[in-house]
C-alpha positions in Angstrom: 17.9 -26.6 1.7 16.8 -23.3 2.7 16.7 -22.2 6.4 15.8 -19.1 8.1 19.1 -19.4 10.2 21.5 -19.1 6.9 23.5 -16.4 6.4 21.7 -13.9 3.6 22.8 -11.3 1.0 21.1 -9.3 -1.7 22.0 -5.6 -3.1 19.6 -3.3 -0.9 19.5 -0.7 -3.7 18.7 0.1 -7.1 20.7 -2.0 -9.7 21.6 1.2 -11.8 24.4 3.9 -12.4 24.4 5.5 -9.6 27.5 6.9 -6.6 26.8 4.3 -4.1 25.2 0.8 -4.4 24.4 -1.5 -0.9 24.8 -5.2 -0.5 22.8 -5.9 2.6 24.1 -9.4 4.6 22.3 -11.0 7.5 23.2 -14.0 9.8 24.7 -15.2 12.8 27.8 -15.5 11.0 27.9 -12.4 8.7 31.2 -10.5 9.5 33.5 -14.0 9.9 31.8 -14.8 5.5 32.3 -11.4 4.4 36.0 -11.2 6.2 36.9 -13.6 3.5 36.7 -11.2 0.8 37.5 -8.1 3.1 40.5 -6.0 3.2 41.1 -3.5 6.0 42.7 -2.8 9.1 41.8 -5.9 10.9 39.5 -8.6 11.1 36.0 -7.7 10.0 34.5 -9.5 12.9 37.0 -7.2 15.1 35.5 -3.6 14.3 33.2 -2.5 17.2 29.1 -2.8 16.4 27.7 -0.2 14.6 30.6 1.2 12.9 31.5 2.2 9.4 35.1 1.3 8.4 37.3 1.7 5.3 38.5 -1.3 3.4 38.7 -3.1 -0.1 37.1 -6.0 -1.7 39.1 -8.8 -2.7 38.7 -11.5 -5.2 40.3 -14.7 -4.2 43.8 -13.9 -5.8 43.8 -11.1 -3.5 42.8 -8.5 -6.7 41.1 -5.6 -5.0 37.7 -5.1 -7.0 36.1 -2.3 -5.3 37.1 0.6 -3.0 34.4 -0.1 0.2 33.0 1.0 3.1 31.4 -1.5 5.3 28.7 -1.3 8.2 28.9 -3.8 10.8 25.9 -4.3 13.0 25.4 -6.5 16.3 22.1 -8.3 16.9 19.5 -7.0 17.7 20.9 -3.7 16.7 19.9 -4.4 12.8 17.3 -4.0 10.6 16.6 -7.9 10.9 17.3 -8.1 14.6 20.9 -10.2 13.4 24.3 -9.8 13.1 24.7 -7.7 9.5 27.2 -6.1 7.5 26.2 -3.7 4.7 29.0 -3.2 2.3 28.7 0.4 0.7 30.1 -0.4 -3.1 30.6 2.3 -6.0 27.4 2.0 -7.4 27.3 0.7 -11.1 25.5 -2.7 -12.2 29.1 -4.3 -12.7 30.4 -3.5 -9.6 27.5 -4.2 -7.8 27.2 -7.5 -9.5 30.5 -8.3 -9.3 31.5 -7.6 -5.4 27.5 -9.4 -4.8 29.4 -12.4 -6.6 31.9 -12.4 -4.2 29.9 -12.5 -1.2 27.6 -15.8 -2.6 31.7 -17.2 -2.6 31.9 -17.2 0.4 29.1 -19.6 1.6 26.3 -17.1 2.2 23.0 -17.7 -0.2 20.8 -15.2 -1.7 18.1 -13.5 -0.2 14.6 -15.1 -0.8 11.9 -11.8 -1.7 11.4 -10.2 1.4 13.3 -12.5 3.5 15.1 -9.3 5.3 11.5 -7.8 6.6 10.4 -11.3 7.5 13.4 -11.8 9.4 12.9 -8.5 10.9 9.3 -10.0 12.0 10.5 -13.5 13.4 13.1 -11.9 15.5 10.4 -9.1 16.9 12.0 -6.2 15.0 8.1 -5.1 13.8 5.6 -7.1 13.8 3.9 -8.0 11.0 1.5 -4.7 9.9 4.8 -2.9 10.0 6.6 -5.3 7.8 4.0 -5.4 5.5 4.0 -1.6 5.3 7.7 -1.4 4.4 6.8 -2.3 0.7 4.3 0.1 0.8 6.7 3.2 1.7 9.4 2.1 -0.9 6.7 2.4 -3.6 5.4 5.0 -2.3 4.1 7.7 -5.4 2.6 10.6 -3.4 3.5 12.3 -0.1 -0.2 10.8 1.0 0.6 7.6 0.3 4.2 8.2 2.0 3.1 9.9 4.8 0.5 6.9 5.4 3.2 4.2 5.2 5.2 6.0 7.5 2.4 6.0 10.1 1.7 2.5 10.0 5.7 1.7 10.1 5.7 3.8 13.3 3.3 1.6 15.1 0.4 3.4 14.6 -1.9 0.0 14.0 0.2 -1.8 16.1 -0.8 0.1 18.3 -4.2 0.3 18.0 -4.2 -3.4 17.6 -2.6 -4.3 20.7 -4.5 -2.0 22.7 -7.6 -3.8 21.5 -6.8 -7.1 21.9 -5.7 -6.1 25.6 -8.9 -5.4 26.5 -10.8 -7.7 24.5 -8.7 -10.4 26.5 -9.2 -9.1 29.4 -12.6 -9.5 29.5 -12.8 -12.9 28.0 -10.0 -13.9 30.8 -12.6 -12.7 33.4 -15.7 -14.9 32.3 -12.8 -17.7 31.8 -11.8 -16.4 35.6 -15.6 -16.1 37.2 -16.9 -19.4 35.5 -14.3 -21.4 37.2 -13.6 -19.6 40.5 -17.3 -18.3 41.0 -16.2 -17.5 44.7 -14.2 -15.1 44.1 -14.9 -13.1 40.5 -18.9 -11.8 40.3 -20.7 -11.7 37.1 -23.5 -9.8 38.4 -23.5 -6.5 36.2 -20.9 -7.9 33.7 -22.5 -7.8 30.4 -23.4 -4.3 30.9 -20.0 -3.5 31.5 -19.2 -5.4 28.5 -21.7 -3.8 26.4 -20.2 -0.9 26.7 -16.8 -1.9 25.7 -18.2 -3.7 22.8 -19.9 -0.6 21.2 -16.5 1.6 21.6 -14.4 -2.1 20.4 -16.7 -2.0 17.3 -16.6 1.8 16.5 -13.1 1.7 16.7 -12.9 -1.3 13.8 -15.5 0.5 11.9 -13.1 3.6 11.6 -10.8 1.7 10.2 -12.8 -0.5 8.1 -14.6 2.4 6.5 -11.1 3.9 6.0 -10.2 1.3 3.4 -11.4 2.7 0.1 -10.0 5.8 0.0 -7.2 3.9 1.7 -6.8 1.2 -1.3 -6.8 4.6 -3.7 -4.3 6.6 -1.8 -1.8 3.4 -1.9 -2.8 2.0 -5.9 -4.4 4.9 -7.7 -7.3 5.4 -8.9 -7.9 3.6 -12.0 -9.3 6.3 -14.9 -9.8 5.7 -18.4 -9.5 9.2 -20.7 -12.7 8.5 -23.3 -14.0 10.4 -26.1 -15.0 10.8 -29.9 -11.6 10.4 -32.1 -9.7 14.0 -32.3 -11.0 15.9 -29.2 -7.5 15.4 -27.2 -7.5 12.1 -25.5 -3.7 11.6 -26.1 -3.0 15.3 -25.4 -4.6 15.2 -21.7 -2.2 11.8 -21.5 0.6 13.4 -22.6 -0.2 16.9 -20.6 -0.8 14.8 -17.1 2.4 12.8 -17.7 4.7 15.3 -18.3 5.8 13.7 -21.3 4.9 12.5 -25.0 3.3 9.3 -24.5 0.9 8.6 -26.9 1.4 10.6 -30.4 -1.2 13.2 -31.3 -1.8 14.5 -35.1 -5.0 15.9 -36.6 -6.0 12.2 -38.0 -9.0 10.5 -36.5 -8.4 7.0 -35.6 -4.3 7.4 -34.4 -5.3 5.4 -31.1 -5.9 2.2 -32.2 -4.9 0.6 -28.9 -4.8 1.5 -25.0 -1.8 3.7 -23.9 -1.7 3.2 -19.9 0.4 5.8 -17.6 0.9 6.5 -13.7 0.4 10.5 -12.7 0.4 12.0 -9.1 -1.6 15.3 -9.1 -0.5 16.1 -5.9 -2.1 13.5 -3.5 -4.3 12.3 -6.0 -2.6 9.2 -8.2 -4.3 8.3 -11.5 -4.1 5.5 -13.5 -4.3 6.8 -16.8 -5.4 4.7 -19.9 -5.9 6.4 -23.1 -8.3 4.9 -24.8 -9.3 4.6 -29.5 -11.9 7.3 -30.5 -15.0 5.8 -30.1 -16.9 6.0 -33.2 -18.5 4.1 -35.7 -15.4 2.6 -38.4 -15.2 -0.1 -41.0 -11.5 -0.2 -40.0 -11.2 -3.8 -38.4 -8.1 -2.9 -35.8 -9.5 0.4 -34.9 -12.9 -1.4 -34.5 -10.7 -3.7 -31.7 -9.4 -0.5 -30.2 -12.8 0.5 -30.3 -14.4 -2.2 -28.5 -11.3 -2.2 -26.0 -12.0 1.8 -25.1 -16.3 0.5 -24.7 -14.7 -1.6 -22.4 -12.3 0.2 -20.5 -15.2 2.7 -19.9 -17.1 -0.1 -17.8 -14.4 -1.3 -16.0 -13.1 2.3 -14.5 -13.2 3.6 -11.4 -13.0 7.0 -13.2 -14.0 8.2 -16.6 -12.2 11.4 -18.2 -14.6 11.9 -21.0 -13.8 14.5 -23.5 -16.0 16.8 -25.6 -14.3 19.1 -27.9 -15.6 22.7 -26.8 -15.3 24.0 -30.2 -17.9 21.8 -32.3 -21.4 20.8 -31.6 -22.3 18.0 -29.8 -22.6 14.5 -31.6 -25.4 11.8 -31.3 -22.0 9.6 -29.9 -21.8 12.1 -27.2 -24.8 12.8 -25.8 -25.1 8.4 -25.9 -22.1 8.0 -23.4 -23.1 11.4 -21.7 -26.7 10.0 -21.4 -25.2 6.5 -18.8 -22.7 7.6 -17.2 -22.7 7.8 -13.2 -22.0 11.1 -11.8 -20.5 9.3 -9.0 -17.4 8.5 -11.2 -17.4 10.0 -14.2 -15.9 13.7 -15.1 -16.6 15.5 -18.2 -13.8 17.4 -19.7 -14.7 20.4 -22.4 -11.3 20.7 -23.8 -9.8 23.0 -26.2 -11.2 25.9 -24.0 -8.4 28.0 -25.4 -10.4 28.0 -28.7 -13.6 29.6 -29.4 -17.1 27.6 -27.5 -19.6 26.3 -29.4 -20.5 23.5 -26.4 -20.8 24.8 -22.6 -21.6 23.4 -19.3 -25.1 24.3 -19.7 -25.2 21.5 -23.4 -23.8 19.0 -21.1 -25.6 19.0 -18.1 -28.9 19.1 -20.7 -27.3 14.8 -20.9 -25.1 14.6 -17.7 -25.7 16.0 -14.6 -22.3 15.2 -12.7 -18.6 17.6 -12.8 -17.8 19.5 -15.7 -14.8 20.7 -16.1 -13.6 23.6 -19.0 -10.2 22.4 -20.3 -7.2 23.1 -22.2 -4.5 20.7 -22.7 -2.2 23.2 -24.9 -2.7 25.9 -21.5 -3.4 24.0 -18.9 -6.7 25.7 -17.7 -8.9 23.5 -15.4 -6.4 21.5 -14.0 -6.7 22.9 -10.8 -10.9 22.3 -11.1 -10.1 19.1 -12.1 -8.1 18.1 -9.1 -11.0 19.2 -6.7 -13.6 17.6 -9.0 -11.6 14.2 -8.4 -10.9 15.2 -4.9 -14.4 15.7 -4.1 -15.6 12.4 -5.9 -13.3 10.2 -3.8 -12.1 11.5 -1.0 -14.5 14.3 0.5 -13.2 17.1 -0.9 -9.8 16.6 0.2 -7.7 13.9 2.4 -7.0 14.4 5.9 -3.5 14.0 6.6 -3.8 13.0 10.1 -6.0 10.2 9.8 -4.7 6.7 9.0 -6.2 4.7 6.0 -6.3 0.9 5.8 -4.2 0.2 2.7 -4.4 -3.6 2.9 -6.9 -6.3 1.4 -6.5 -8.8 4.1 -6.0 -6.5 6.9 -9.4 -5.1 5.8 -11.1 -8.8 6.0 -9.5 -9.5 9.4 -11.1 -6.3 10.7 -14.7 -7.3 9.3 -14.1 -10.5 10.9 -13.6 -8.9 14.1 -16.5 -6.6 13.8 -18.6 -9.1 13.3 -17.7 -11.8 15.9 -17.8 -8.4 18.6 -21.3 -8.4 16.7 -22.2 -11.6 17.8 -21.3 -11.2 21.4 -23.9 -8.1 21.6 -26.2 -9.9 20.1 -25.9 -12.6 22.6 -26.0 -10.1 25.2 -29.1 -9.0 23.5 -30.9 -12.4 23.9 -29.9 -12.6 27.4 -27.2 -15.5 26.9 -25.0 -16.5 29.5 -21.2 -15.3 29.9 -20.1 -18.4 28.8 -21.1 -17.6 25.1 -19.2 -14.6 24.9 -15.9 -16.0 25.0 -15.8 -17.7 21.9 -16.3 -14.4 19.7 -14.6 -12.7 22.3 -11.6 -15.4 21.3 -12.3 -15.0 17.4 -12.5 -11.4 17.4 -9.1 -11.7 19.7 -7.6 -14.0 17.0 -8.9 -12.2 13.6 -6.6 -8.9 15.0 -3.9 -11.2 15.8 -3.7 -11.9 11.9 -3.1 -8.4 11.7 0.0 -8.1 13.4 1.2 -11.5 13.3 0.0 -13.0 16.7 -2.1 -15.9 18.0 -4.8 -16.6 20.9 -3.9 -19.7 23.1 -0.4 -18.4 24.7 -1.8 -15.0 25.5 -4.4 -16.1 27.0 -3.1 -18.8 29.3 -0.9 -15.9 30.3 -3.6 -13.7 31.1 -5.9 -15.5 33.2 -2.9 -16.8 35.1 -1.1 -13.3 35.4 -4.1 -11.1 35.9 -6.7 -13.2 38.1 -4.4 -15.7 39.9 -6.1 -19.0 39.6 -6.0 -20.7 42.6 -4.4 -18.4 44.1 
């Protein structure tokens, strides 16, 4: 039976060829299992805390397997906030696998997904925003989305969090306070007071709720399909944004029969890139699929690249899509720029009256436009790099919630209710932040009222 108090193990990096590979172990009793397979001076469980020593892995015949250096770490001086070791292997899936082997031996069980971070969080290591956010920064594809991650495993929500919930507290602690000690806490005035507090409580939220798009983008891309009549360069702006041949390109019409998906960072900007069939009019019954997948596709993005090839005439199939697409998240591409025009800006805007972008897959020409084009389309013209972004679903809905149980309480101000209404939106707002960081209503505020207005005295 699994239980948070077992001792835990799982290899902390990469399973790959590679110079060093980590085997992370967490529990009470960490040094005294991995002393059984341990070589070294002395006793693992003998080494000072937070030291590095030099030692060898043993199997049970007392075979050394791997050359090691092992971390010890004293609780709550750990990642987790327990007694760990980290043994430092020769990295190599073998090795890795084989040394990791070992260590189950000994009594310790694998780690559960996650089960270090949530460790971390039951023994108040980081609460839980900054757990969460810990997956976030390992994956991580673009110095915004880095740089964000960073800032929330810092404390910056926390922060803002706890400082809100303080407040809000405080004030329902009072009504709690005046309502039954009336002698000695005055409500006269009060819901002015609170008023006031409520509109900076609720513009604060709002920040951060309106945050959460470009947030949701900056974290998981932006999801663009790359659409167009068959031969004007579909699979050539793939393979030129990836770096690499992904889809093959030849001078056939019809070669994309299916969709080709790839991840690209142009600078803070990530794209989700699906290359998408030719769409056109053909008898052929798979390309017709890959057909009907692209018309799909199209309808389901939160971009469209569509291409028009520069160096023929628009087509009736063109000026069709050109005709419904939104402006608001859709980019037209004139590729082969490098060739001579026989479509400009001025043919397309005649159907489409969003970005236009001159192109050239073979030179690269307009990748820079088309950067600010997408730049401008989601995210202002350009991120700001101080600000924090909500990156989380649920951490998105808890603020709502919050926002509109502080809502409420205005509105019951509004109406000319008595204090005693307030509290129980003050409580829910109190308790939908909680969520956010991992922390409850009832204990803090038994603690309050009793540590801030002295019941009784």
């Amino acid at each position: 039976m699994i239980s948070e108090f077992d001792t835990i193990a799982a290899i902390a990096t990469p399973l790959s060829a590679s110079g060093i590979g980590i085997i992370r172990v967490s529990g009470e009793q960490s040094a005294e299992f991995v002393d059984k397979i341990f070589s070294g001076r002395k006793h693992l469980y003998e080494y000072a805390p937070n030291t590095i020593n030099y030692g060898h892995i043993v199997d049970s015949s007392g075979q050394m397997v791997d050359e090691v250096l092992i971390s010890v770490f004293k609780a709550p001086h750990s990642y987790t906030g327990e007694n760990s070791v980290e043994i430092n292997c020769h990295g190599g899936i073998y090795v890795l696998r084989k040394v990791l082997s070992l260590v189950y031996d000994t009594g310790i069980r694998p780690a559960e997904p996650g089960e270090f971070s949530k460790r971390a969080f039951l023994n108040g290591r980081m609460d839980l925003s900054e757990a969460s956010s810990v997956m976030d920064l390992i994956s991580s594809s673009s110095e915004a989305s880095y740089k964000n991650s960073l800032r929330q495993l810092s404390g910056f929500l926390s922060g803002k969090i706890k400082k809100l919930r303080s407040e809000i507290i405080h004030e329902a602690a009072f009504v709690e306070a005046a309502l039954d000690d009336p002698e000695h806490y005055d409500l006269v005035g009060f819901d002015s007071k609170l008023s006031i507090l409520l509109n900076k409580w609720c513009s604060e939220i709002d920040q951060l709720i309106d945050s959460y798009h470009q947030g949701s983008l900056i974290k998981d891309g932006i999801n663009t399909v790359i659409s167009g009549r068959p031969n004007v360069g579909k699979s050539s702006l793939l393979n030129f944004l990836s770096g690499h041949d992904k889809a093959i390109v030849t001078d056939i019409p019809g070669t994309t029969r299916d969709m080709i998906e790839d991840r690209v960072v142009l600078g803070d900007i990530v794209l989700n890139l699906v290359d998408t069939a030719g769409i056109r009019q053909t008898s052929d019954q798979v390309e017709s699929i890959g057909v009907e997948k692209a018309i799909k596709a199209q309808s389901d993005a939160e971009l469209n690249l569509y291409l028009v090839d520069s160096s023929v005439q628009l087509t009736q199939d063109d000026i069709k899509y050109l005709s419904v697409f939104d402006k608001s998240s859709a980019i037209v591409l004139l590729n082969k720029s490098d060739l001579e025009s026989v479509t400009n800006s001025d043919d397309i805007h005649r159907f489409f009256d969003g970005y236009v972008v001159e192109f050239s897959t073979k030179t690269g020409d307009g990748l820079d436009e088309l950067k600010a084009c997408v730049s401008k389309l989601y995210f202002n013209g350009g991120l700001d790099k101080d600000k924090f972004y909500i990156t989380s679903e649920q951490n998105y809905n808890d603020l709502k919630e919050a926002f509109k149980s502080l809502n409420l309480v205005q509105r019951s101000i509004a109406d000319g209710l008595s204090e005693d209404f307030f509290t129980g939106d003050l409580y829910d707002a109190y308790r939908s932040l909680g969520h956010i960081i991992g922390e409850e209503v009832e204990e803090d505020l038994v603690n309050k009222v009793f540590s801030d207005f002295c019941m009784g005295k």
